[in-house]
N, CA, C and O atoms as a Maestro MAE file, in Angstrom:
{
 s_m_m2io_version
 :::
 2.0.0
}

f_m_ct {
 s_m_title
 :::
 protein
 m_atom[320] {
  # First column is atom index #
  i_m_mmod_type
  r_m_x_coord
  r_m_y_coord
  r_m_z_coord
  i_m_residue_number
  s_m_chain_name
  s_m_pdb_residue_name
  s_m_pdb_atom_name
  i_m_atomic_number
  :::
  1 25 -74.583 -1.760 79.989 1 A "UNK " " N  " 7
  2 3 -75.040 -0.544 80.638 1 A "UNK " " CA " 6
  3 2 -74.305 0.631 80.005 1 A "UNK " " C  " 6
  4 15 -73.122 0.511 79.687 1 A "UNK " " O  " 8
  5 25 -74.993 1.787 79.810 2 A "UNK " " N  " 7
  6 3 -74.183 3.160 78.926 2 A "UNK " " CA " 6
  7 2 -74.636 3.905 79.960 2 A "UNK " " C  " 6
  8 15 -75.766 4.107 80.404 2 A "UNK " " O  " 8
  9 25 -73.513 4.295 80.277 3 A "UNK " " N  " 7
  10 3 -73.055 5.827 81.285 3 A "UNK " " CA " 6
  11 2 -72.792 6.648 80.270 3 A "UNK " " C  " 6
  12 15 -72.336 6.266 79.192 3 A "UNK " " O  " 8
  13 25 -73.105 8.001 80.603 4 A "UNK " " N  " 7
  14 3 -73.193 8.787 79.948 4 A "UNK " " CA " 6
  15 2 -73.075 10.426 80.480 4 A "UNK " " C  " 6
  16 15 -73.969 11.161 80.898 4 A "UNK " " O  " 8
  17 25 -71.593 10.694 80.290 5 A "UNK " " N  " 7
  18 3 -71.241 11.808 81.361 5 A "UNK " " CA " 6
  19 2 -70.871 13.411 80.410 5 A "UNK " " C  " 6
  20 15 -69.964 13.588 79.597 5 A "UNK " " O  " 8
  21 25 -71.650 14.140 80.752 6 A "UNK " " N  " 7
  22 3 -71.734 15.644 80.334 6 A "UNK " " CA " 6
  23 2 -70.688 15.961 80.086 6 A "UNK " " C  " 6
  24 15 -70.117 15.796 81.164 6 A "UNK " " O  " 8
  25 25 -69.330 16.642 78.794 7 A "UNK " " N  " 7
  26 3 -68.804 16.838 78.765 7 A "UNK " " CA " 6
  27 2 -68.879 19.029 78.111 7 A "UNK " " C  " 6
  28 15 -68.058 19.817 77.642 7 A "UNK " " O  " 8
  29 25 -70.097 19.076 78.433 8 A "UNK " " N  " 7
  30 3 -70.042 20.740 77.928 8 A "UNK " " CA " 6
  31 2 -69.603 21.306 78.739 8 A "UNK " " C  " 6
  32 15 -69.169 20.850 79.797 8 A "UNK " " O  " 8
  33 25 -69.645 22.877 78.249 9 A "UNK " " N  " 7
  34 3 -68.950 24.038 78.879 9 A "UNK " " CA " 6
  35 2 -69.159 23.976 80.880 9 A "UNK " " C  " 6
  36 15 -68.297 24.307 81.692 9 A "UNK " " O  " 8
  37 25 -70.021 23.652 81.068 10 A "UNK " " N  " 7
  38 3 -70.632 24.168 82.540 10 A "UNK " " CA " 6
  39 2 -70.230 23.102 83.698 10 A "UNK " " C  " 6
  40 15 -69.958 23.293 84.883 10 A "UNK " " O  " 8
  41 25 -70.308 21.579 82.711 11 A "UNK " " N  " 7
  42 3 -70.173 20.383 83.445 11 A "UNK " " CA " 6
  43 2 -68.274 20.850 83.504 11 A "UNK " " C  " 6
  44 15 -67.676 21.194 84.524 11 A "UNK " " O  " 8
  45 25 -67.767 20.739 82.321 12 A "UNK " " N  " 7
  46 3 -66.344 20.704 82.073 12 A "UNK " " CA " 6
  47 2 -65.758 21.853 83.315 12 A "UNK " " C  " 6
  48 15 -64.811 21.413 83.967 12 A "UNK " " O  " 8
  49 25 -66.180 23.097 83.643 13 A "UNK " " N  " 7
  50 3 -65.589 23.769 84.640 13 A "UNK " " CA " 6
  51 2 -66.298 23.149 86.140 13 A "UNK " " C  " 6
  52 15 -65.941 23.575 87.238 13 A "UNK " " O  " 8
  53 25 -67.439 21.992 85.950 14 A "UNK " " N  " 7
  54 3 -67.257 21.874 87.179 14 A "UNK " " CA " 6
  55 2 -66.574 20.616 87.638 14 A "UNK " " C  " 6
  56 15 -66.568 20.228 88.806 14 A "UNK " " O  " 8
  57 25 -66.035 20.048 86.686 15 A "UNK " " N  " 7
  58 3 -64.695 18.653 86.710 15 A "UNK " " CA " 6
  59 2 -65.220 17.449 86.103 15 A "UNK " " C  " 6
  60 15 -64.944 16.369 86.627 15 A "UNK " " O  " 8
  61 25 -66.199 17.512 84.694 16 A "UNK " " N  " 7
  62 3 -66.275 16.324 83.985 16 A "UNK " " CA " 6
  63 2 -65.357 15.791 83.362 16 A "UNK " " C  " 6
  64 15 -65.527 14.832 82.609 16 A "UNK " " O  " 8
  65 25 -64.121 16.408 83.617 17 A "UNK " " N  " 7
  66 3 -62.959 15.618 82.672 17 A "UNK " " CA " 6
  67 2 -62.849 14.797 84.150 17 A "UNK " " C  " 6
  68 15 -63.497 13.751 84.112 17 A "UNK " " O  " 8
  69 25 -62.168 15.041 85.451 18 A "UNK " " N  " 7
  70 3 -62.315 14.206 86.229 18 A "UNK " " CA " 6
  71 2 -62.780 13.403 86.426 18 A "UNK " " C  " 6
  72 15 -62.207 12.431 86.917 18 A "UNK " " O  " 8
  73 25 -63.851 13.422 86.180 19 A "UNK " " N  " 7
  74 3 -65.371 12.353 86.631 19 A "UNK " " CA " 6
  75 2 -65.123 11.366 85.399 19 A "UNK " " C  " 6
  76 15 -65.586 10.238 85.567 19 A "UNK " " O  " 8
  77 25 -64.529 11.582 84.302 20 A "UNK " " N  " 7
  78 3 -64.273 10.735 82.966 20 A "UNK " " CA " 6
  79 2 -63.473 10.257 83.391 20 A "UNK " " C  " 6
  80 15 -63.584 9.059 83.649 20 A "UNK " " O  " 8
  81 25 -62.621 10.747 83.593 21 A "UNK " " N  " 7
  82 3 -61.081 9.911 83.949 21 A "UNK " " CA " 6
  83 2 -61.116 8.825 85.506 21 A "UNK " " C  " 6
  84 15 -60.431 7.810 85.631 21 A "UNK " " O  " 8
  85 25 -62.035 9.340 86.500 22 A "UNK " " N  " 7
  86 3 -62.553 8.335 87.250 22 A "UNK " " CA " 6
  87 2 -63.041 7.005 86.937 22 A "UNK " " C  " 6
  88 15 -62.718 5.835 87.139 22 A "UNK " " O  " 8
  89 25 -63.874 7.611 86.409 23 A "UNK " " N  " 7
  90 3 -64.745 6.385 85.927 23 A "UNK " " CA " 6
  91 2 -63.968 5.541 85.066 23 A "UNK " " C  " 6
  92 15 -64.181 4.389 85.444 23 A "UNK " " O  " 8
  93 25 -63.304 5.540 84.255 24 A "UNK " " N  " 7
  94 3 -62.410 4.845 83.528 24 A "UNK " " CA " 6
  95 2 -61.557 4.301 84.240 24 A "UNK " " C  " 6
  96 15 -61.030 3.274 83.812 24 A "UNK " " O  " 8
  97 25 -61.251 4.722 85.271 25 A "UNK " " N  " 7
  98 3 -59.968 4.057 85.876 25 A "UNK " " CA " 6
  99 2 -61.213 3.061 86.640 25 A "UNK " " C  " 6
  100 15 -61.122 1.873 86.329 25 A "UNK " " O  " 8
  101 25 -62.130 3.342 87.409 26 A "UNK " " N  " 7
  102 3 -62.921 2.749 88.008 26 A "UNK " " CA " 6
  103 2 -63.320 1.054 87.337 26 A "UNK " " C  " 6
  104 15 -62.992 -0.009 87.864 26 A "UNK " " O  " 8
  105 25 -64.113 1.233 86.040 27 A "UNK " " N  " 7
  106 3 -64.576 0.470 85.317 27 A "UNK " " CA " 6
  107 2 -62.991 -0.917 85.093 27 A "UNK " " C  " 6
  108 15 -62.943 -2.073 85.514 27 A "UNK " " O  " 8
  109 25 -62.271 -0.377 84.542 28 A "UNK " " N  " 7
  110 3 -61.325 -0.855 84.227 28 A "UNK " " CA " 6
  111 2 -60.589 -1.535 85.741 28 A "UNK " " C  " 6
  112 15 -59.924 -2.540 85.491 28 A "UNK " " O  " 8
  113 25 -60.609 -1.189 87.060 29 A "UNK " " N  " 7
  114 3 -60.136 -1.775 87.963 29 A "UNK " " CA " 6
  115 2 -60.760 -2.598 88.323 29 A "UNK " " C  " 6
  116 15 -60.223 -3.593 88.809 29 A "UNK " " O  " 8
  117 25 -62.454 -2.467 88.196 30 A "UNK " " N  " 7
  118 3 -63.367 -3.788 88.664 30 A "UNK " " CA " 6
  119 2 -63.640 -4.739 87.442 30 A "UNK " " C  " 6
  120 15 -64.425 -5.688 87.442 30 A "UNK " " O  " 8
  121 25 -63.003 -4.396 86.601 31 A "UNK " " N  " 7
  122 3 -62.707 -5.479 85.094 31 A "UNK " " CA " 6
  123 2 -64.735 -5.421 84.774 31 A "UNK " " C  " 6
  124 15 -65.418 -6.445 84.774 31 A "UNK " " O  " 8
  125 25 -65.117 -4.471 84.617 32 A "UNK " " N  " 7
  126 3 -66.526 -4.501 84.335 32 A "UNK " " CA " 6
  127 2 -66.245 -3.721 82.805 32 A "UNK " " C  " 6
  128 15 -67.218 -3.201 82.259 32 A "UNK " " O  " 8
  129 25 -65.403 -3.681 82.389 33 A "UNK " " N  " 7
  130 3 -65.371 -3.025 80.887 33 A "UNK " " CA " 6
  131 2 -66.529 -3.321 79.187 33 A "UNK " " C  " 6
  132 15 -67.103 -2.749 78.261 33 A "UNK " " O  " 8
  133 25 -66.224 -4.630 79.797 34 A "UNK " " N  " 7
  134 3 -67.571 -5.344 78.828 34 A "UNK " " CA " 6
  135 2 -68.792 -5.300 79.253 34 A "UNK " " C  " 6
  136 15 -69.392 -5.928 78.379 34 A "UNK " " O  " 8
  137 25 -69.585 -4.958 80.052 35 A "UNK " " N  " 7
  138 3 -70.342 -4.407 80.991 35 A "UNK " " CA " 6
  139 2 -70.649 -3.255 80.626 35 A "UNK " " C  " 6
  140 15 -71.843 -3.001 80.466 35 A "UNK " " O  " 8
  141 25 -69.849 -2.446 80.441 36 A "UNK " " N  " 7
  142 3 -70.325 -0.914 80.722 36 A "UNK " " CA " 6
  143 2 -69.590 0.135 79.719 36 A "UNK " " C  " 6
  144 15 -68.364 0.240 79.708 36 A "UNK " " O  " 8
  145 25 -70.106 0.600 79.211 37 A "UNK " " N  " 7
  146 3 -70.039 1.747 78.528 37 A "UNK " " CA " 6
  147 2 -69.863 2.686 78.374 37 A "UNK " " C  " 6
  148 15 -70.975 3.207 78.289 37 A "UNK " " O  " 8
  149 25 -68.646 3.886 78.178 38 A "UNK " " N  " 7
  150 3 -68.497 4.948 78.865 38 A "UNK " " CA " 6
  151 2 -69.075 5.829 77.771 38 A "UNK " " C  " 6
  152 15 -68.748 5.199 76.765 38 A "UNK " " O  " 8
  153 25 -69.617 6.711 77.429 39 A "UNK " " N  " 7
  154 3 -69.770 7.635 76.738 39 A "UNK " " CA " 6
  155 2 -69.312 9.352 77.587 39 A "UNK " " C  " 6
  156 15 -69.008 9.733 78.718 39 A "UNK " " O  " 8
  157 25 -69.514 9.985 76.166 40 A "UNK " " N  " 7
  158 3 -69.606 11.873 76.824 40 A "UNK " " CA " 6
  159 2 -70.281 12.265 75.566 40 A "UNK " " C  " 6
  160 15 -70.053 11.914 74.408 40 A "UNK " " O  " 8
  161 25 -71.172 13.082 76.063 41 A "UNK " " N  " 7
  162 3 -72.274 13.770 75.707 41 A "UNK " " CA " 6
  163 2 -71.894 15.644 75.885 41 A "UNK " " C  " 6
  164 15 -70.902 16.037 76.498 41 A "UNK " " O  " 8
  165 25 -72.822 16.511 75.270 42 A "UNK " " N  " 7
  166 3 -72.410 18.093 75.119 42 A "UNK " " CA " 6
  167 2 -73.868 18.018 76.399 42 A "UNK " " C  " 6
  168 15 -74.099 17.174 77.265 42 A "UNK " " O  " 8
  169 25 -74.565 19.193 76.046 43 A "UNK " " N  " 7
  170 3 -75.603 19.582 77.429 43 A "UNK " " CA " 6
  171 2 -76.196 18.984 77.564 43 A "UNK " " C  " 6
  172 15 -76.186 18.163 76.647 43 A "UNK " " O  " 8
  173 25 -77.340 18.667 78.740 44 A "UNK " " N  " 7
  174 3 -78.173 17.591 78.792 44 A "UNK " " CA " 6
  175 2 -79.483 18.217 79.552 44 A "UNK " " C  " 6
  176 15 -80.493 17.688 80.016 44 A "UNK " " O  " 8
  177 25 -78.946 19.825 79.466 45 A "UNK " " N  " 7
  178 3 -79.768 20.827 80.098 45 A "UNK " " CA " 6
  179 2 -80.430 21.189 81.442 45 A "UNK " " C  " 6
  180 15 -81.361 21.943 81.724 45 A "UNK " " O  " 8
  181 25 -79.530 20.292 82.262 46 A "UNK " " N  " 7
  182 3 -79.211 20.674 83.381 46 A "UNK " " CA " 6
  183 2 -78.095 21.189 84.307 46 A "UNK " " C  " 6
  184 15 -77.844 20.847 85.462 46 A "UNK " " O  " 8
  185 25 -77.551 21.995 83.605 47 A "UNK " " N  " 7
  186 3 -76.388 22.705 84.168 47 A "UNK " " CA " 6
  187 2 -76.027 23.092 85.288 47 A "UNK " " C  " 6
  188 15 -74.851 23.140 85.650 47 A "UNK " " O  " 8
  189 25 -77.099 23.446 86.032 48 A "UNK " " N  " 7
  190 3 -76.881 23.852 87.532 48 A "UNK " " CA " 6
  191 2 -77.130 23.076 88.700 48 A "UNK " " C  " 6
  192 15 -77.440 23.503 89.812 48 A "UNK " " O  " 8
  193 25 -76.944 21.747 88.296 49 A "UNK " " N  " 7
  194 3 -76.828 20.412 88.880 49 A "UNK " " CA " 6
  195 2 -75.820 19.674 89.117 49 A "UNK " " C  " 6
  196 15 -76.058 18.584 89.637 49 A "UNK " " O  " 8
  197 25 -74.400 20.035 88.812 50 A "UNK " " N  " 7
  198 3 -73.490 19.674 88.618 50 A "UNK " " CA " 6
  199 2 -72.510 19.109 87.491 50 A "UNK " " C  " 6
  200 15 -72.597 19.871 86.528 50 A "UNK " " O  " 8
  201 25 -71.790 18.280 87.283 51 A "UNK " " N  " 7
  202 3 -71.663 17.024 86.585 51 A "UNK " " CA " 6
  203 2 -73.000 16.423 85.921 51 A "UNK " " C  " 6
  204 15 -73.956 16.009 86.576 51 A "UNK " " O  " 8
  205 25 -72.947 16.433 85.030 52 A "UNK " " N  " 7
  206 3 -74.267 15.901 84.791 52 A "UNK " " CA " 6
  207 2 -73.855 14.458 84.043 52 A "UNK " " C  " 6
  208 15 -73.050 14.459 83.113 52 A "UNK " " O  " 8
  209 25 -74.429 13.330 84.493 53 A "UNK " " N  " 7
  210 3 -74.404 11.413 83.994 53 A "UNK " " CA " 6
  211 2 -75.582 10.952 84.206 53 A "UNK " " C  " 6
  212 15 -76.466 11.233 85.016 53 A "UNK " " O  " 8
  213 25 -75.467 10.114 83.267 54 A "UNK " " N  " 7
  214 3 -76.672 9.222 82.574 54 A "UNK " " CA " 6
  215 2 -76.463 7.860 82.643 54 A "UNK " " C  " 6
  216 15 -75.584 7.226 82.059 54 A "UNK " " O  " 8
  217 25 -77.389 7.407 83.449 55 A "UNK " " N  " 7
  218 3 -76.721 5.761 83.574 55 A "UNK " " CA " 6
  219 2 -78.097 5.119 83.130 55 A "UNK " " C  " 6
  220 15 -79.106 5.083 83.833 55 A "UNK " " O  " 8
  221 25 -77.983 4.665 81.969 56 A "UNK " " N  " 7
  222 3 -79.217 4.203 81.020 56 A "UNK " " CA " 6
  223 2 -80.070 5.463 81.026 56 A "UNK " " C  " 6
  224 15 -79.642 6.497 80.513 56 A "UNK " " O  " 8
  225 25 -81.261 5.395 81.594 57 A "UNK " " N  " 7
  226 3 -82.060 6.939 81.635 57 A "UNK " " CA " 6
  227 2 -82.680 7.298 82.668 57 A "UNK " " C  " 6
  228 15 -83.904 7.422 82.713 57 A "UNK " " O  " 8
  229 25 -81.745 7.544 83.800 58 A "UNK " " N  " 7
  230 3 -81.226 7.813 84.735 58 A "UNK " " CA " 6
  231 2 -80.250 8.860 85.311 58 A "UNK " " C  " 6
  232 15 -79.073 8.599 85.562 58 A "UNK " " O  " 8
  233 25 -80.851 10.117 85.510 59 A "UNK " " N  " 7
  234 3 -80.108 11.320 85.756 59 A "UNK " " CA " 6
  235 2 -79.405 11.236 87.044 59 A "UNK " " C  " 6
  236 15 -79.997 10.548 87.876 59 A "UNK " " O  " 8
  237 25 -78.049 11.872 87.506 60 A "UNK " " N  " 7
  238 3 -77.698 11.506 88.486 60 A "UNK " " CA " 6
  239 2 -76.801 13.349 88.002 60 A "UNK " " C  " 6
  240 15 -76.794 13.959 86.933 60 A "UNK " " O  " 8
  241 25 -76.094 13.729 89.537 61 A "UNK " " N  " 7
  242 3 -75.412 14.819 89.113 61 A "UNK " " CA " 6
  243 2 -74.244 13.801 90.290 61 A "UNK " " C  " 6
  244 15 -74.623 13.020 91.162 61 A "UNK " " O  " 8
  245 25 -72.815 14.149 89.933 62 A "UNK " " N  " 7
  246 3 -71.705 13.666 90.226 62 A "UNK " " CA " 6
  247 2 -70.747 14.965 90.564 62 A "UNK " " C  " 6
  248 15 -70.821 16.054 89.996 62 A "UNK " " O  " 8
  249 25 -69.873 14.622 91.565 63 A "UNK " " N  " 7
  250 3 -68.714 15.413 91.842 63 A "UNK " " CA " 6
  251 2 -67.443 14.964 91.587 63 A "UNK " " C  " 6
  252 15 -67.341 13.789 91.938 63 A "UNK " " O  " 8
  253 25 -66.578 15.345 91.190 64 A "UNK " " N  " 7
  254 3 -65.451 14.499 91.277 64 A "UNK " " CA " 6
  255 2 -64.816 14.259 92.537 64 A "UNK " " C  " 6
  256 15 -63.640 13.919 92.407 64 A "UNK " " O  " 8
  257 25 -65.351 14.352 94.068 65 A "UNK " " N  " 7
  258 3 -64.749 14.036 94.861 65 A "UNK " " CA " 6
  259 2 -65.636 12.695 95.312 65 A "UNK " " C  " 6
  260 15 -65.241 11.838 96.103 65 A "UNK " " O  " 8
  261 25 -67.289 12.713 94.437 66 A "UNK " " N  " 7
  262 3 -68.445 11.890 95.228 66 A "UNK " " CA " 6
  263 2 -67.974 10.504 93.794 66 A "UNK " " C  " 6
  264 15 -68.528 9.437 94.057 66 A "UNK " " O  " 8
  265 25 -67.275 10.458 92.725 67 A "UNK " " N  " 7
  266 3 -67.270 9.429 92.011 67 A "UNK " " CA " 6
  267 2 -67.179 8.132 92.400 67 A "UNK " " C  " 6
  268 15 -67.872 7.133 92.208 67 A "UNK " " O  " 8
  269 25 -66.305 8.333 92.914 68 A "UNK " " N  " 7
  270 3 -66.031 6.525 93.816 68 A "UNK " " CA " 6
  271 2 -67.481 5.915 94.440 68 A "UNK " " C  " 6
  272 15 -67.888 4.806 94.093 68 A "UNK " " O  " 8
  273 25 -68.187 6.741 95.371 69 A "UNK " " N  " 7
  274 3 -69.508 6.413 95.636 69 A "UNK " " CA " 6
  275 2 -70.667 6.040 94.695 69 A "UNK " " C  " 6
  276 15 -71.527 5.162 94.763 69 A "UNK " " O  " 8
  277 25 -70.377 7.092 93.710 70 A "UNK " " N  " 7
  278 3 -71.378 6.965 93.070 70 A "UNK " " CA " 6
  279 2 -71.201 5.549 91.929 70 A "UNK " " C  " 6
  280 15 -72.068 4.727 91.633 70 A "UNK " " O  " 8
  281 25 -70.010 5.615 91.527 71 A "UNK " " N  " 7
  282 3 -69.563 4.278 91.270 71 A "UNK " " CA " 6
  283 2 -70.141 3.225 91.512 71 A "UNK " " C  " 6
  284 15 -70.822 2.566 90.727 71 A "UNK " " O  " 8
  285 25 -69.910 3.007 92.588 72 A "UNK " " N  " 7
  286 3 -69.956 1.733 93.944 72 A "UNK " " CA " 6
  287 2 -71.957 1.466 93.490 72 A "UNK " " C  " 6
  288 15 -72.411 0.453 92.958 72 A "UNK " " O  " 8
  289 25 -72.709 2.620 93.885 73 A "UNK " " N  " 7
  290 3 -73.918 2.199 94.076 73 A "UNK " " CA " 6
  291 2 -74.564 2.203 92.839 73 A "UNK " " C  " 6
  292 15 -75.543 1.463 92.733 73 A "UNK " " O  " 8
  293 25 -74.144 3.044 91.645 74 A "UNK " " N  " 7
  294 3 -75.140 3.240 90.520 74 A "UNK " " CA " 6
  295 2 -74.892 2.488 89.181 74 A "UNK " " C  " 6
  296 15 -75.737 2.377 88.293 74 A "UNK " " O  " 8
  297 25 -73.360 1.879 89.139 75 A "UNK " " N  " 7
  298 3 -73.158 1.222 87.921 75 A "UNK " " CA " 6
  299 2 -72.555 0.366 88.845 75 A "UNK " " C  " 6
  300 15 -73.318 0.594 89.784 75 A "UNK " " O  " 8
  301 25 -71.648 -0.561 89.345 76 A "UNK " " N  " 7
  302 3 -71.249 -1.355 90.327 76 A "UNK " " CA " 6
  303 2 -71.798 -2.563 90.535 76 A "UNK " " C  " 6
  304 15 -71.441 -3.641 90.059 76 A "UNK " " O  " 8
  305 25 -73.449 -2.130 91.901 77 A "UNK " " N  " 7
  306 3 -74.136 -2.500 91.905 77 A "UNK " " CA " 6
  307 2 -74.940 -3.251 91.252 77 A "UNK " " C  " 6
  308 15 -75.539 -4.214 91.730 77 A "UNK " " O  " 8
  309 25 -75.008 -2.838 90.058 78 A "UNK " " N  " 7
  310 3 -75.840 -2.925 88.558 78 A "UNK " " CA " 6
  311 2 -75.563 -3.962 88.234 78 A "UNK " " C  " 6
  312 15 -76.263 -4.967 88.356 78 A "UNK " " O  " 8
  313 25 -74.415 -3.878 87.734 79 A "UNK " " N  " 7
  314 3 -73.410 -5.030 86.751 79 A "UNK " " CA " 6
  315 2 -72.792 -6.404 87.445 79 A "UNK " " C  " 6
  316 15 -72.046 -7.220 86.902 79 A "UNK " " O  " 8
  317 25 -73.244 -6.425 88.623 80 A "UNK " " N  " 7
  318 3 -72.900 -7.513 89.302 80 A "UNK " " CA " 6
  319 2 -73.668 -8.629 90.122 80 A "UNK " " C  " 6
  320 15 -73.041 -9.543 90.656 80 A "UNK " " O  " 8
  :::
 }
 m_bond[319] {
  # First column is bond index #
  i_m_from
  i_m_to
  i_m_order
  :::
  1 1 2 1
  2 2 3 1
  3 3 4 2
  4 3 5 1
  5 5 6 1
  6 6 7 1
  7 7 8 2
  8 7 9 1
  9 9 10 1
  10 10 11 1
  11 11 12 2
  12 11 13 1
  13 13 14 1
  14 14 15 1
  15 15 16 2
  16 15 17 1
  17 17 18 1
  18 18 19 1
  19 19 20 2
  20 19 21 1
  21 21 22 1
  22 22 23 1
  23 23 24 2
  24 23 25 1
  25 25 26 1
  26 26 27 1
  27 27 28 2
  28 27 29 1
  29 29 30 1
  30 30 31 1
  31 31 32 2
  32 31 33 1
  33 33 34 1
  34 34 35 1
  35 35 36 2
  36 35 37 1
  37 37 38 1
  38 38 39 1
  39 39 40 2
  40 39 41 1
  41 41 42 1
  42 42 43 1
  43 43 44 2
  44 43 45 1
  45 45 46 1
  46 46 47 1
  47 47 48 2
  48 47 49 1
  49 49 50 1
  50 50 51 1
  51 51 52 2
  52 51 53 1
  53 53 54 1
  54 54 55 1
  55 55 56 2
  56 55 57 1
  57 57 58 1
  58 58 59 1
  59 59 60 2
  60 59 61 1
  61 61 62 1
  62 62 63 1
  63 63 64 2
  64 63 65 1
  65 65 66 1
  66 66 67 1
  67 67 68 2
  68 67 69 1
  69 69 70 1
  70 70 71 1
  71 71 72 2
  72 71 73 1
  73 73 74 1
  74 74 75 1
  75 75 76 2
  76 75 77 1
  77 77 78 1
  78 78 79 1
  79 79 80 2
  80 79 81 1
  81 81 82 1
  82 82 83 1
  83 83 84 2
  84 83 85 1
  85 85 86 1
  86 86 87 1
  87 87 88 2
  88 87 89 1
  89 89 90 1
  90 90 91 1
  91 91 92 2
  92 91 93 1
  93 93 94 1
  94 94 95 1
  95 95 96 2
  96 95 97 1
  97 97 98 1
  98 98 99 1
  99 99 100 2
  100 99 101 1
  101 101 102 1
  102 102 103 1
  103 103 104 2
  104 103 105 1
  105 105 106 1
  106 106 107 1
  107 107 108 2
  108 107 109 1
  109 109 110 1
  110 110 111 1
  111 111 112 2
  112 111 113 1
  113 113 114 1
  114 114 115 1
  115 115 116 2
  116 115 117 1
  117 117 118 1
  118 118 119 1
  119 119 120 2
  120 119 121 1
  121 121 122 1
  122 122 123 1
  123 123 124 2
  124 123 125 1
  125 125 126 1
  126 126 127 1
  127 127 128 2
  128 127 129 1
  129 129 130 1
  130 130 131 1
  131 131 132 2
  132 131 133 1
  133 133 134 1
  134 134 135 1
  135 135 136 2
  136 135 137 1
  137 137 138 1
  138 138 139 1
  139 139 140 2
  140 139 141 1
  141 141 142 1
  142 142 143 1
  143 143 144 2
  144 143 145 1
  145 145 146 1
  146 146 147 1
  147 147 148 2
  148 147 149 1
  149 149 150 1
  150 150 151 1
  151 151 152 2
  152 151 153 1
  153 153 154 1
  154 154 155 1
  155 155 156 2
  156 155 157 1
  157 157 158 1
  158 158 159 1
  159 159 160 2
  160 159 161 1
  161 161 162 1
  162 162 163 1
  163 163 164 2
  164 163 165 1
  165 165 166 1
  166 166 167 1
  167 167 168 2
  168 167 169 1
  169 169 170 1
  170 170 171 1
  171 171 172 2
  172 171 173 1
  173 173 174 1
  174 174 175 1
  175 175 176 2
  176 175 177 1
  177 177 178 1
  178 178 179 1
  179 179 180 2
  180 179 181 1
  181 181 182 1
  182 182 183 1
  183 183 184 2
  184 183 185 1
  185 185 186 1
  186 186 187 1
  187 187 188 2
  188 187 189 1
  189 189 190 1
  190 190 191 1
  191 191 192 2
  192 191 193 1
  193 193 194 1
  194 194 195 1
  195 195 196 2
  196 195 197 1
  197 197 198 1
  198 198 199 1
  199 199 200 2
  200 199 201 1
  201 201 202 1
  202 202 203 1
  203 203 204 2
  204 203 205 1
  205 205 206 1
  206 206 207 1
  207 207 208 2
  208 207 209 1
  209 209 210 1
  210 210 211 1
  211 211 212 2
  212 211 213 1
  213 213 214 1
  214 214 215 1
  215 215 216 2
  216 215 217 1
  217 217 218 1
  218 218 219 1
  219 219 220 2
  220 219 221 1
  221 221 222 1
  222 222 223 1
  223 223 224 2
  224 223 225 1
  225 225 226 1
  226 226 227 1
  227 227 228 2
  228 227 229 1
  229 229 230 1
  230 230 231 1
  231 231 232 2
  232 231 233 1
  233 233 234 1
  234 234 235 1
  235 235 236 2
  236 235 237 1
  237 237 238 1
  238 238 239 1
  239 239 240 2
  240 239 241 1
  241 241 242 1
  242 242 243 1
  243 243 244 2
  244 243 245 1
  245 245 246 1
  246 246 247 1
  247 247 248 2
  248 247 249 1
  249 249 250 1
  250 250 251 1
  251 251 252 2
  252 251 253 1
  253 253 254 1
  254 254 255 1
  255 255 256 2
  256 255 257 1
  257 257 258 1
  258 258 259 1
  259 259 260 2
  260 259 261 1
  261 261 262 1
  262 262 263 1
  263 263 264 2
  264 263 265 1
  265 265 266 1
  266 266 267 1
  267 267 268 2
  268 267 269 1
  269 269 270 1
  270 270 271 1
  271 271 272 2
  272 271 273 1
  273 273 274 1
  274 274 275 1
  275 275 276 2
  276 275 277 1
  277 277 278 1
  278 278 279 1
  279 279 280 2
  280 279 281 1
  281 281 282 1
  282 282 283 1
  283 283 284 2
  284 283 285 1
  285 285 286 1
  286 286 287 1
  287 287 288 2
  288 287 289 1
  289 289 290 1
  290 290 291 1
  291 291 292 2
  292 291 293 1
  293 293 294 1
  294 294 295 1
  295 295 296 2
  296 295 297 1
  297 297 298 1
  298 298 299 1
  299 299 300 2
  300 299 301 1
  301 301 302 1
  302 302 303 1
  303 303 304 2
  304 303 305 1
  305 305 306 1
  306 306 307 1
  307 307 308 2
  308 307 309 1
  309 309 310 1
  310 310 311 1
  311 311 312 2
  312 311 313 1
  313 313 314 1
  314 314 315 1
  315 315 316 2
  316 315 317 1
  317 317 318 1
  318 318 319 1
  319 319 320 2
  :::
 }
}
């Protein structure tokens, strides 16, 4: 599975370094590493959506306070 989390100007002030660094710690605690794929990507041209991630081709907008959830149900779920 390739996640795929917005790292441009708009996502980055609204906490895609967070949401990276989540998810990594995330992936890596449920030992789903071979599984899943982290990527970062520049715009994805939805900016005023939040966070912007891609889980296969699958738009999702993320917060860094909603990661853990979104975790749980959208790649998690998936891989197990």
């Amino acid at each position: 599975m390739k996640v795929t989390v917005c790292i441009g100007s708009s996502c980055h002030i609204k906490g895609s370094r967070q949401v990276v660094e989540q998810l990594q710690y995330l992936i890596n605690e449920a030992g789903v590493g071979d599984e899943v794929e982290l990527a970062g990507t520049f715009c994805m041209g939805k900016c005023q959506q939040g966070v912007c991630v891609m889980v296969e081709d699958e738009f999702h907008s993320v917060t860094p306070d909603g990661v853990k959830g979104f975790f749980e149900e959208n790649i998690l779920k998936k891989v197990r």
